[in-house]
mmCIF file of the N, C-alpha and C atoms, coordinates in Angstrom:
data_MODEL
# 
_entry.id   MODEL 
# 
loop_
_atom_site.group_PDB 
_atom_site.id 
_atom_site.type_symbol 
_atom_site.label_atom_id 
_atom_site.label_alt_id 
_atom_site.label_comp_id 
_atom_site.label_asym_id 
_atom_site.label_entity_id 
_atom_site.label_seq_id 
_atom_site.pdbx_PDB_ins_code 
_atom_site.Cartn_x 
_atom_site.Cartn_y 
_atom_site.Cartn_z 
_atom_site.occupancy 
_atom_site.B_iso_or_equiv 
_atom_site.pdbx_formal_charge 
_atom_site.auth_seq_id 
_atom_site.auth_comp_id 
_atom_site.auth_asym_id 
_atom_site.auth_atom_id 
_atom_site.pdbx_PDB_model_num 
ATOM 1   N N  . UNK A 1 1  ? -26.343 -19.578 47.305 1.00 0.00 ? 1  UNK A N  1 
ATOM 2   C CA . UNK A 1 1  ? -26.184 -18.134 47.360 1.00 0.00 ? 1  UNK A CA 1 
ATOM 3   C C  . UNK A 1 1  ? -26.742 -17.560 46.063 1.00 0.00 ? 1  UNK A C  1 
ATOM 4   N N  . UNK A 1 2  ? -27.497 -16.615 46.372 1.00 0.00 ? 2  UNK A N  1 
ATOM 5   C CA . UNK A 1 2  ? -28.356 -16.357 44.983 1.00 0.00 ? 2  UNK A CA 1 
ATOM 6   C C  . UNK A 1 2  ? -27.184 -14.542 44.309 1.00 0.00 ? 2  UNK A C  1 
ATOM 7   N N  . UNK A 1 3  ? -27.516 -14.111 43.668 1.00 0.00 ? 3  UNK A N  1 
ATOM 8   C CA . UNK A 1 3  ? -26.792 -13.178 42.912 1.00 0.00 ? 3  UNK A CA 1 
ATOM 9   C C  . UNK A 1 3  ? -26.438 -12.252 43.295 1.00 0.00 ? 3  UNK A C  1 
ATOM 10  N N  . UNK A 1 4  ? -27.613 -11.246 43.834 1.00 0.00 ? 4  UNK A N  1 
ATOM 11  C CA . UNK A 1 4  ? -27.185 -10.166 44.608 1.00 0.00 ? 4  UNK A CA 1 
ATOM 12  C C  . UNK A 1 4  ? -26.431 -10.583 45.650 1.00 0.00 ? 4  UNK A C  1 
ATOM 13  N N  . UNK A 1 5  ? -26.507 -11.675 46.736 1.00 0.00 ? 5  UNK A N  1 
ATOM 14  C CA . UNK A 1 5  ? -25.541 -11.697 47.743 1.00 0.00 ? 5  UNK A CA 1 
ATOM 15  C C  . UNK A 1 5  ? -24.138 -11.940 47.105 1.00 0.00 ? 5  UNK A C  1 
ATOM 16  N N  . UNK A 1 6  ? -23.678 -13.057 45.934 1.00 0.00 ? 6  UNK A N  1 
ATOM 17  C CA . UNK A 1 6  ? -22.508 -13.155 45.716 1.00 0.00 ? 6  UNK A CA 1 
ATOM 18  C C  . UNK A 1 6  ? -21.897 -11.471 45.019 1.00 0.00 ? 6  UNK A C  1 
ATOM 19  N N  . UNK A 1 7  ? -22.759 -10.661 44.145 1.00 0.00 ? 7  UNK A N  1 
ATOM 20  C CA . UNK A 1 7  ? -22.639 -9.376  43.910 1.00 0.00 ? 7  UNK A CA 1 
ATOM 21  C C  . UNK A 1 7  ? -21.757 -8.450  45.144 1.00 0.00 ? 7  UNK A C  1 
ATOM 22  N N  . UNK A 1 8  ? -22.965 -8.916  46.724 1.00 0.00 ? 8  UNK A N  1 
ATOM 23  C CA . UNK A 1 8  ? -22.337 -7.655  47.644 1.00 0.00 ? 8  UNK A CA 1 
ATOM 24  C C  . UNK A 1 8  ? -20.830 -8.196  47.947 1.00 0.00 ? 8  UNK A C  1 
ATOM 25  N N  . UNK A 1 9  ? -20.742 -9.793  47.939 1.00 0.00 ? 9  UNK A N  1 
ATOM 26  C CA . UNK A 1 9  ? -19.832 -10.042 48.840 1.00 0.00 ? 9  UNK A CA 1 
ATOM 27  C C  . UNK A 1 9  ? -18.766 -10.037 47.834 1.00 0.00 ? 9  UNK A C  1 
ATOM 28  N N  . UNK A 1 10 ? -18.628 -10.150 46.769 1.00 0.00 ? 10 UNK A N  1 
ATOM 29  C CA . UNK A 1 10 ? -17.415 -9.603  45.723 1.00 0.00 ? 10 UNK A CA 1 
ATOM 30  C C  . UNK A 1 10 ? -16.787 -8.008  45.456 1.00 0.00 ? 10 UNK A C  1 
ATOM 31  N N  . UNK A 1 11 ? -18.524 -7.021  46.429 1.00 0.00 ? 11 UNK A N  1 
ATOM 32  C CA . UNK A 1 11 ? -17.839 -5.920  45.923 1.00 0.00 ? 11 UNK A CA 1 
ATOM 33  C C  . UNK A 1 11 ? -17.244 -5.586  47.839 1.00 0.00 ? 11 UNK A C  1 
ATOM 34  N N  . UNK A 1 12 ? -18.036 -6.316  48.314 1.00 0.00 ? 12 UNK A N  1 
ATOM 35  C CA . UNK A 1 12 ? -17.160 -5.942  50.012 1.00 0.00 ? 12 UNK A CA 1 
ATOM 36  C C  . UNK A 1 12 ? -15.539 -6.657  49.991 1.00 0.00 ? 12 UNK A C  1 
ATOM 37  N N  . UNK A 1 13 ? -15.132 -7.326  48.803 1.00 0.00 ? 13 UNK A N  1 
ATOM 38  C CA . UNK A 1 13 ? -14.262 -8.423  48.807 1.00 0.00 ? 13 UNK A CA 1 
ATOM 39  C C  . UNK A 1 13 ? -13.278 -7.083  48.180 1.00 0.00 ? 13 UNK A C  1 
ATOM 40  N N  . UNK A 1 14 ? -13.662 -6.427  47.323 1.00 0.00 ? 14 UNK A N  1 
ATOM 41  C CA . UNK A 1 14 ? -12.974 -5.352  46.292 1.00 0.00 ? 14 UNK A CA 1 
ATOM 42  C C  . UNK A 1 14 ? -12.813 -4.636  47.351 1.00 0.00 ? 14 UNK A C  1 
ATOM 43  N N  . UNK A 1 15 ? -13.866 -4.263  48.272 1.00 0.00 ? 15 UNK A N  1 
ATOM 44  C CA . UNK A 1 15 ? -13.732 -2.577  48.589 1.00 0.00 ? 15 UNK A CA 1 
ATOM 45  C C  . UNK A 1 15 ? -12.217 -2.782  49.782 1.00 0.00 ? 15 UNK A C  1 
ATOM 46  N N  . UNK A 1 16 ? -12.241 -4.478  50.273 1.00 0.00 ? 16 UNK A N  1 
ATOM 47  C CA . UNK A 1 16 ? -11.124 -4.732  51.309 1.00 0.00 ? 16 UNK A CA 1 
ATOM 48  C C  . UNK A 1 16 ? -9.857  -4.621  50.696 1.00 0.00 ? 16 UNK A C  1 
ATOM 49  N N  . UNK A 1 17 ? -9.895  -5.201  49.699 1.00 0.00 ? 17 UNK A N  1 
ATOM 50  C CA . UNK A 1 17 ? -8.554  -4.728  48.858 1.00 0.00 ? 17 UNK A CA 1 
ATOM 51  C C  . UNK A 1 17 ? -7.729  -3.598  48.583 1.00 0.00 ? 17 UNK A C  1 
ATOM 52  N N  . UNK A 1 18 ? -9.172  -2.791  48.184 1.00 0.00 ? 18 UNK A N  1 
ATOM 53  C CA . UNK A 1 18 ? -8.755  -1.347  48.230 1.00 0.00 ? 18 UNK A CA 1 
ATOM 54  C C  . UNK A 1 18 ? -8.390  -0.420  49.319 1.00 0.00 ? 18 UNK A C  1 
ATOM 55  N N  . UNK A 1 19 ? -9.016  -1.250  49.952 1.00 0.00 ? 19 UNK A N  1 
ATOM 56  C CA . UNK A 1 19 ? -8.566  -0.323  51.680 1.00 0.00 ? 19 UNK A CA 1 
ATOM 57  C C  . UNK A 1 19 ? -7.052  -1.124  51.966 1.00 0.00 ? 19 UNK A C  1 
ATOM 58  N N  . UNK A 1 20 ? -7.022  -2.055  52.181 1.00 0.00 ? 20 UNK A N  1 
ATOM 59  C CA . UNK A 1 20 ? -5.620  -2.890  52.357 1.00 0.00 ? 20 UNK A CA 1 
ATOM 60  C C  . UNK A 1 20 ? -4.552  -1.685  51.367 1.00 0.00 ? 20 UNK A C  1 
ATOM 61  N N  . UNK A 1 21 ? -4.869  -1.896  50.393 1.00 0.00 ? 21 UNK A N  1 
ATOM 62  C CA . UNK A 1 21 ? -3.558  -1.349  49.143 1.00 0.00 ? 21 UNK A CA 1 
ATOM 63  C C  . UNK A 1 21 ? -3.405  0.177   49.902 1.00 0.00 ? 21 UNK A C  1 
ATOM 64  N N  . UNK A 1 22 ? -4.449  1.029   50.437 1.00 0.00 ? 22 UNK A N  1 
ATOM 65  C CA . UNK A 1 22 ? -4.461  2.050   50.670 1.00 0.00 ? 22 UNK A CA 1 
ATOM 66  C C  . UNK A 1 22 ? -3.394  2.478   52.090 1.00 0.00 ? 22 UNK A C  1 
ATOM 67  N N  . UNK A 1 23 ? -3.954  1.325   52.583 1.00 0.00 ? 23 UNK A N  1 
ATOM 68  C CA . UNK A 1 23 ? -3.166  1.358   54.516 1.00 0.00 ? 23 UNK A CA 1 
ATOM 69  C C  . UNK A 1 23 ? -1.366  1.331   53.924 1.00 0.00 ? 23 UNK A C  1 
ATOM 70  N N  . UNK A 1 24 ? -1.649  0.380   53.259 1.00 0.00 ? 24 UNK A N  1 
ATOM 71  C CA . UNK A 1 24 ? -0.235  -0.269  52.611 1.00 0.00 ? 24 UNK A CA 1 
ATOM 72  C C  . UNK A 1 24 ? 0.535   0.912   52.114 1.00 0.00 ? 24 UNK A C  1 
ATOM 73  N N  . UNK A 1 25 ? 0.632   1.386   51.215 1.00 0.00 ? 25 UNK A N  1 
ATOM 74  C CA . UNK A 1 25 ? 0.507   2.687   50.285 1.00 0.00 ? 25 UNK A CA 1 
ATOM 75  C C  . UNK A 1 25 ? 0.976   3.786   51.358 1.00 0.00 ? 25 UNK A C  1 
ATOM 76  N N  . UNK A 1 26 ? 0.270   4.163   52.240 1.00 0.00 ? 26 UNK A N  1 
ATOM 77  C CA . UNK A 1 26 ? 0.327   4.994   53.354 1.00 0.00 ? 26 UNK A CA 1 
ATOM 78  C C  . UNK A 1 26 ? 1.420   5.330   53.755 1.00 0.00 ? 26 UNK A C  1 
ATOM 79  N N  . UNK A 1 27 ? 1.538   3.381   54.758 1.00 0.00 ? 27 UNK A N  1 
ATOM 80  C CA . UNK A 1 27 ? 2.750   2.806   55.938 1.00 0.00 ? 27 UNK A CA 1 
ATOM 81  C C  . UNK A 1 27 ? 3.972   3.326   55.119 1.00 0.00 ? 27 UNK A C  1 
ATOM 82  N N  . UNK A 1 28 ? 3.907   2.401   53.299 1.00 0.00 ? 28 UNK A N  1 
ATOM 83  C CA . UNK A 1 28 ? 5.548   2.584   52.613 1.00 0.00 ? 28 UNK A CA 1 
ATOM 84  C C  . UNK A 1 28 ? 5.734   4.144   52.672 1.00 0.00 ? 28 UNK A C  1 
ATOM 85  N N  . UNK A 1 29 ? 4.991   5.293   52.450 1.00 0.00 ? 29 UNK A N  1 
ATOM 86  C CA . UNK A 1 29 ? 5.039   6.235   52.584 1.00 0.00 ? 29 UNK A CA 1 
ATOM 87  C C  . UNK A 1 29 ? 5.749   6.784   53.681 1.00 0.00 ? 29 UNK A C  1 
ATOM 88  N N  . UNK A 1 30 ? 5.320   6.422   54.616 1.00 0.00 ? 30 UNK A N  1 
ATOM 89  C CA . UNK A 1 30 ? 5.774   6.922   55.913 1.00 0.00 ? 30 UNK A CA 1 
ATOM 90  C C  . UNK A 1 30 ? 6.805   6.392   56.471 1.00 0.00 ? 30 UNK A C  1 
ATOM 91  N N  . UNK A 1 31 ? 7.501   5.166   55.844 1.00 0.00 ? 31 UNK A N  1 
ATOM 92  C CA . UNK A 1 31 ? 8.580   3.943   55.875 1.00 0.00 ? 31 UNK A CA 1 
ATOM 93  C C  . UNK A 1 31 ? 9.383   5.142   55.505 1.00 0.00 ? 31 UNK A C  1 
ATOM 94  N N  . UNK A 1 32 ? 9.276   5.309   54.375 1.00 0.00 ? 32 UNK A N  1 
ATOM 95  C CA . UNK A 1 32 ? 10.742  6.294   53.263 1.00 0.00 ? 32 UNK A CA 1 
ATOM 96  C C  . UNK A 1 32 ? 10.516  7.554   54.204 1.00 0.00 ? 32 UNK A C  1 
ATOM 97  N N  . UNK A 1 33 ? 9.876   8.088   54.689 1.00 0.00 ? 33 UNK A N  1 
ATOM 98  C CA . UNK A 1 33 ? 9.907   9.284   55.253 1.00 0.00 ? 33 UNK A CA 1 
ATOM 99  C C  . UNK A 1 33 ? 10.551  9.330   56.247 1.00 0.00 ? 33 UNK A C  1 
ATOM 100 N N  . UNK A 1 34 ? 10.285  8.380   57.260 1.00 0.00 ? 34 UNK A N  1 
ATOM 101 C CA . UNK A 1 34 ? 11.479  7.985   58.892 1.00 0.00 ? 34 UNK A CA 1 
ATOM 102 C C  . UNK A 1 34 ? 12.629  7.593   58.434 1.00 0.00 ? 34 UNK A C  1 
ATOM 103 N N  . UNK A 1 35 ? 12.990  6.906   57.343 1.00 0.00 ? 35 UNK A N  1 
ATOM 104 C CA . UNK A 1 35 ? 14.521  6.442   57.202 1.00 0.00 ? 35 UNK A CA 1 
ATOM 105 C C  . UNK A 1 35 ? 14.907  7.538   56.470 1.00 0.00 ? 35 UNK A C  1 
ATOM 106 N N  . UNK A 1 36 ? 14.533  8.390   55.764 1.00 0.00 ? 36 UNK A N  1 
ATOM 107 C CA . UNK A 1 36 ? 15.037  9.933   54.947 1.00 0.00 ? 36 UNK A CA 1 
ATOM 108 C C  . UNK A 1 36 ? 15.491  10.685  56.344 1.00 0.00 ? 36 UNK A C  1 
ATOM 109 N N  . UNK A 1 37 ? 14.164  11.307  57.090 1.00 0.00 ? 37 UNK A N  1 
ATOM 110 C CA . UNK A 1 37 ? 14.815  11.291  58.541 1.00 0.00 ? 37 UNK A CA 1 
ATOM 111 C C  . UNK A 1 37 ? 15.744  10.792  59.333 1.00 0.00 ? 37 UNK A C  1 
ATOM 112 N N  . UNK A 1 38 ? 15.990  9.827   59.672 1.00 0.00 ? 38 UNK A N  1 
ATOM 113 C CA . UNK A 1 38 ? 16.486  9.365   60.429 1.00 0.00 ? 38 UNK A CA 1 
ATOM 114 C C  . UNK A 1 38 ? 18.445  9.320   59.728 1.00 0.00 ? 38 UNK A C  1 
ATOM 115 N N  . UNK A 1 39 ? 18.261  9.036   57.997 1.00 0.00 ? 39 UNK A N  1 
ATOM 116 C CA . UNK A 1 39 ? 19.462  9.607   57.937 1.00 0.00 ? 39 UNK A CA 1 
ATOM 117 C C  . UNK A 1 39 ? 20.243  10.778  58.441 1.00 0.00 ? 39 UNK A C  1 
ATOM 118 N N  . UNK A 1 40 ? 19.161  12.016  57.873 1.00 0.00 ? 40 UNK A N  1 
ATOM 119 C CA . UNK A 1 40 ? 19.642  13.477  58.412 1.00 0.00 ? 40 UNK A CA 1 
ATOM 120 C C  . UNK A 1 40 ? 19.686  13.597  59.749 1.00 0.00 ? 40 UNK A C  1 
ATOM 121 N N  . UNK A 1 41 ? 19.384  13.027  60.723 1.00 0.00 ? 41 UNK A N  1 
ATOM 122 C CA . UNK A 1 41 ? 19.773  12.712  62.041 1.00 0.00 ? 41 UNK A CA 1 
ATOM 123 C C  . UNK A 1 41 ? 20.649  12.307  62.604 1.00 0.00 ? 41 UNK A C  1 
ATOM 124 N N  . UNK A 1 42 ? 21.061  11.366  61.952 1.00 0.00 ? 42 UNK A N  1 
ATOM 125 C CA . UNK A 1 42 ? 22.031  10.151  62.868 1.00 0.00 ? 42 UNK A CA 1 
ATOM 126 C C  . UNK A 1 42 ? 22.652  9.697   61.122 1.00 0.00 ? 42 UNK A C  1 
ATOM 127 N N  . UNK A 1 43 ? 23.978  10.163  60.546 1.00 0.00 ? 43 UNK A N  1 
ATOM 128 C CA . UNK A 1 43 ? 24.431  9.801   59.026 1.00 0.00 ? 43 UNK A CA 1 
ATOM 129 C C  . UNK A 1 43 ? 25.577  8.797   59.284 1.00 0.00 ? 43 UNK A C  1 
ATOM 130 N N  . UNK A 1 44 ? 25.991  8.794   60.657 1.00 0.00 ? 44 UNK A N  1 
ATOM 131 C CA . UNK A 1 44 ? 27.179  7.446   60.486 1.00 0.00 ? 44 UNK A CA 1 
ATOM 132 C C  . UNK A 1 44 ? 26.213  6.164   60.952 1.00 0.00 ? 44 UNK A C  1 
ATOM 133 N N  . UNK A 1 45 ? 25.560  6.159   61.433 1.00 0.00 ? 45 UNK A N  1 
ATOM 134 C CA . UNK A 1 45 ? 24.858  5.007   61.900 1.00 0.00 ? 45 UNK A CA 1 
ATOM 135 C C  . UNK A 1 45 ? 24.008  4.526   60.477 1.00 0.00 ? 45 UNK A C  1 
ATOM 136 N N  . UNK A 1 46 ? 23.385  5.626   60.209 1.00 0.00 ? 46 UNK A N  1 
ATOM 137 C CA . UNK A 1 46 ? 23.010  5.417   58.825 1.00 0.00 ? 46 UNK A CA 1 
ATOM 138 C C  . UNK A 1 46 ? 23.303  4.458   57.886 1.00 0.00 ? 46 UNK A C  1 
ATOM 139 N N  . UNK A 1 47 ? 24.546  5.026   57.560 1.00 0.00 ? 47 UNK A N  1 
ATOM 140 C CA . UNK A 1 47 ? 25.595  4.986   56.576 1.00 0.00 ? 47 UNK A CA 1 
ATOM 141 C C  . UNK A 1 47 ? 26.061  3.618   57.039 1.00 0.00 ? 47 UNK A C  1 
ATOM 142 N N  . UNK A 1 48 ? 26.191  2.593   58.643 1.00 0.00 ? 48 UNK A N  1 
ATOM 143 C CA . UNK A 1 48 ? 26.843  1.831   58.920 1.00 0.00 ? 48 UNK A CA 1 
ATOM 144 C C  . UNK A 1 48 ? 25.730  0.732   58.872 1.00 0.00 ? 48 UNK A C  1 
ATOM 145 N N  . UNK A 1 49 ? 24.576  1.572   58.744 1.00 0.00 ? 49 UNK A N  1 
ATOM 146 C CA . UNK A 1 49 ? 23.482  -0.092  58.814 1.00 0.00 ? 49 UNK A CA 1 
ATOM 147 C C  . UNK A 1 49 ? 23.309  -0.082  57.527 1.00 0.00 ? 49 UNK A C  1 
ATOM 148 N N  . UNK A 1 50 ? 23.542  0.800   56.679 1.00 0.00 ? 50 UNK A N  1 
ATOM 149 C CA . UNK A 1 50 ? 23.252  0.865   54.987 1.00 0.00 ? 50 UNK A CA 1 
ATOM 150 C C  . UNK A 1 50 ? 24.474  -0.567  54.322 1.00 0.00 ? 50 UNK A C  1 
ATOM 151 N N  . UNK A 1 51 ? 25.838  0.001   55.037 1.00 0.00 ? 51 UNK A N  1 
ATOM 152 C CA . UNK A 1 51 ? 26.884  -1.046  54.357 1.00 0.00 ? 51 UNK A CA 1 
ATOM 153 C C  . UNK A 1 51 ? 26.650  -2.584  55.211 1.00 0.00 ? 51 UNK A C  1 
ATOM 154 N N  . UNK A 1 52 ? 26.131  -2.814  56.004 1.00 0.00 ? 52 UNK A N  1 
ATOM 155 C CA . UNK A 1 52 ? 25.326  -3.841  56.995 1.00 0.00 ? 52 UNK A CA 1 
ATOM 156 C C  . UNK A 1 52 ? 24.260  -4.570  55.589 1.00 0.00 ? 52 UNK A C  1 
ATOM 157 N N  . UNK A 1 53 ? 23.922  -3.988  55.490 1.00 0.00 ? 53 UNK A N  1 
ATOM 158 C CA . UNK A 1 53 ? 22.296  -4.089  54.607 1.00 0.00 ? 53 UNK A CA 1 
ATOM 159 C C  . UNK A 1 53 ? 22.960  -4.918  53.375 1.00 0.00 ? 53 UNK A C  1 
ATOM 160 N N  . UNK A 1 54 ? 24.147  -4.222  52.521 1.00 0.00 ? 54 UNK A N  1 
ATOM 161 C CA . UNK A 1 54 ? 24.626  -4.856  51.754 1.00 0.00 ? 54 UNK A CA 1 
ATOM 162 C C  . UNK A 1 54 ? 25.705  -5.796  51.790 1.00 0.00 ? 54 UNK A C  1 
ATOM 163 N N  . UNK A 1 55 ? 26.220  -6.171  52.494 1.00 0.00 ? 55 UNK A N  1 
ATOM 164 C CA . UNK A 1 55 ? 26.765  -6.989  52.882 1.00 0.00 ? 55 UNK A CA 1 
ATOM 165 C C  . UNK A 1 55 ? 25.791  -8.658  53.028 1.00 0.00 ? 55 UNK A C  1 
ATOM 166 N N  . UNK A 1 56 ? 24.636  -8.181  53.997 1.00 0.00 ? 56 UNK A N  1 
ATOM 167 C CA . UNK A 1 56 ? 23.595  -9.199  54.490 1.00 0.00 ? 56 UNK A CA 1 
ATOM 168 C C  . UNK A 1 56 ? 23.056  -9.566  52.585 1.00 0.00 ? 56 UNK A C  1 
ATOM 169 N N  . UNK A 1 57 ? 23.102  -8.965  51.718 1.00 0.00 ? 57 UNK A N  1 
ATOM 170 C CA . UNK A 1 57 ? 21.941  -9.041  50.577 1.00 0.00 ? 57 UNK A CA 1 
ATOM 171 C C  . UNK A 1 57 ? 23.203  -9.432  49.781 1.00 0.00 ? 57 UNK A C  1 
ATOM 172 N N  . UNK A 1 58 ? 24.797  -9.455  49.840 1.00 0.00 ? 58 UNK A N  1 
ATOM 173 C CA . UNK A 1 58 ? 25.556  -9.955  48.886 1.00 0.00 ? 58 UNK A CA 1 
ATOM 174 C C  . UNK A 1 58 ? 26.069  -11.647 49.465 1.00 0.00 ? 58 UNK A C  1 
ATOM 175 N N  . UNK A 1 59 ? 26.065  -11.886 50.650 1.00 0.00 ? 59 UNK A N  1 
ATOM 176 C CA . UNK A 1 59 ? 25.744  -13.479 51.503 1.00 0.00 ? 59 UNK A CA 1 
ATOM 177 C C  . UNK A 1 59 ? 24.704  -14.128 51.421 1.00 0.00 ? 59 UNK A C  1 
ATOM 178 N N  . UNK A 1 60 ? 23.517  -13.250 51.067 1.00 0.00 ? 60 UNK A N  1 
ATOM 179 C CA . UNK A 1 60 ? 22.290  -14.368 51.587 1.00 0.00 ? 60 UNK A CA 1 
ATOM 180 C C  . UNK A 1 60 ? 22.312  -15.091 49.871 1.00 0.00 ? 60 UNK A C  1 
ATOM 181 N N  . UNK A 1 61 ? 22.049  -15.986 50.374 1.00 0.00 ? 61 UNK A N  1 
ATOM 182 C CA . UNK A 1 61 ? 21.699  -17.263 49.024 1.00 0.00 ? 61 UNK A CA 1 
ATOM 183 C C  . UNK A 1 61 ? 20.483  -17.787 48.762 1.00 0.00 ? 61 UNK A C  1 
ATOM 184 N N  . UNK A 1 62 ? 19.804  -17.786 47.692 1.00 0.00 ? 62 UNK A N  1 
ATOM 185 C CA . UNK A 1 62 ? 18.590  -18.877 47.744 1.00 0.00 ? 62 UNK A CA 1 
ATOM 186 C C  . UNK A 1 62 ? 19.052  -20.080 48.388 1.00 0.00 ? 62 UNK A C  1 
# 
């Protein structure tokens, strides 16, 4: 593989990254936005998968 090709394929290698981080970036965005929602919607269910959540994260063990 001579230079310029390893050149394109390091910067097509970058530009995937950057698109990945971007999609990524987005989704978490829109993650916190439905569960912000979805509290002000529905706050005991909420509130009952929230104490769920910690419960599961004060049991689990390495």
């Amino acid at each position: 593989m001579d230079e310029p090709e390893r050149r394109t394929t390091v910067t097509r290698r970058r530009q995937a990254q950057e698109d990945r981080r971007r999609r990524r970036t987005v989704f978490l965005r829109e993650l916190v936005e439905a569960r912000a929602l979805r509290e002000r919607v529905r706050p005991r269910h909420t509130r009952n998968e929230r104490l769920r959540q910690m419960m599961r994260a004060r049991t689990f063990r390495y």
